[in-house]
C-alpha positions as CSV (number, residue, x, y, z in Angstrom):
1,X,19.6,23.6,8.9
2,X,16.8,20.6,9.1
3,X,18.7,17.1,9.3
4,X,16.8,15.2,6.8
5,X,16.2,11.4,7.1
6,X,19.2,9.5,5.5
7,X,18.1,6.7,2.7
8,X,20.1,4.5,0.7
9,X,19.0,2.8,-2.7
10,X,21.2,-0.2,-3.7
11,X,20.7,-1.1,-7.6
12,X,21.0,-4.4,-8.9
13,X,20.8,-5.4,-12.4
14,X,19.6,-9.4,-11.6
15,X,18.6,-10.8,-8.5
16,X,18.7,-14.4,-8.3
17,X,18.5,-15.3,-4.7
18,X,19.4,-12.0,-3.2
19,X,22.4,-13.1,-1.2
20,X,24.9,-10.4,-2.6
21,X,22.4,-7.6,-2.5
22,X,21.3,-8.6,1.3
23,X,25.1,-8.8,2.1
24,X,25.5,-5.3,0.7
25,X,22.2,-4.0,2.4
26,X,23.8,-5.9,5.5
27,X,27.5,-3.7,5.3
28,X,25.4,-0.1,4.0
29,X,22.7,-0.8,7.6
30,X,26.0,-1.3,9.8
31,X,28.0,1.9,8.4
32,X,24.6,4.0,8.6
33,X,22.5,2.6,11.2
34,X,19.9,5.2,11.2
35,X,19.4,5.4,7.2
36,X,16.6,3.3,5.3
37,X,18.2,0.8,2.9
38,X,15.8,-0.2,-0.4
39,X,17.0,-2.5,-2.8
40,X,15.5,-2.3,-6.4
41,X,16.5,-5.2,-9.3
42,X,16.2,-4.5,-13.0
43,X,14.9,-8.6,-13.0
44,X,14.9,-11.1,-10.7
45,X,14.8,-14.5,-11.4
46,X,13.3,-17.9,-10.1
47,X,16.7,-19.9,-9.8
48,X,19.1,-21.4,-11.7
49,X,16.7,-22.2,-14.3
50,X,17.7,-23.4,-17.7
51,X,15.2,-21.6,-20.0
52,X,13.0,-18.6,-19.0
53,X,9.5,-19.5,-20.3
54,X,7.3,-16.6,-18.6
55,X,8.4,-12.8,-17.8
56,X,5.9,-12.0,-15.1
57,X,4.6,-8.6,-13.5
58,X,6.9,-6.4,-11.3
59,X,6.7,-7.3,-8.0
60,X,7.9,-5.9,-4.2
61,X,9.1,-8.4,-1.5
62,X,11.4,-8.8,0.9
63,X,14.8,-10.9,1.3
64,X,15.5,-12.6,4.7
65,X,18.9,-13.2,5.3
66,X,19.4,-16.1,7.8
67,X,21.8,-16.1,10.5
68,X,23.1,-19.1,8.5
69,X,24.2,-16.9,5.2
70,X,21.7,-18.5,3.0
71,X,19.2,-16.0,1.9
72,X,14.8,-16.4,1.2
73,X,12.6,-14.2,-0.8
74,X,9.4,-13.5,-0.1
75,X,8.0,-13.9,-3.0
């Protein structure tokens, strides 16, 4: 029997700044260090913002999680 490649997809519904889902993709990488981890978000968000004024286009980018804790997107 072939040994296929192992993958992961973590769902989110929001994504603010990601730090939750990268901690998760952090924990799911250590248990299974060979698989592929993707995250997909039903929306992501631009902050704390007040009032959401613009939904925008879908995008793909990546979330950096510092050695600090504190997470960046990108974009």
């Amino acid at each position: 029997m072939a040994v296929r490649e192992a993958r992961n997809a973590h769902i989110d519904d929001v994504l603010t700044k990601g730090a939750t889902t990268a901690a998760c993709a952090e924990l799911l990488q250590e248990a299974y260090p060979e698989a592929t981890v993707r995250i997909f978000a039903v929306m992501r968000t631009l902050g704390f913002e007040p009032e959401i004024e613009t939904v925008f286009d879908p995008v793909v980018g990546t979330i950096i999680r510092h050695p600090s804790g504190l997470t960046y997107r990108d974009p």
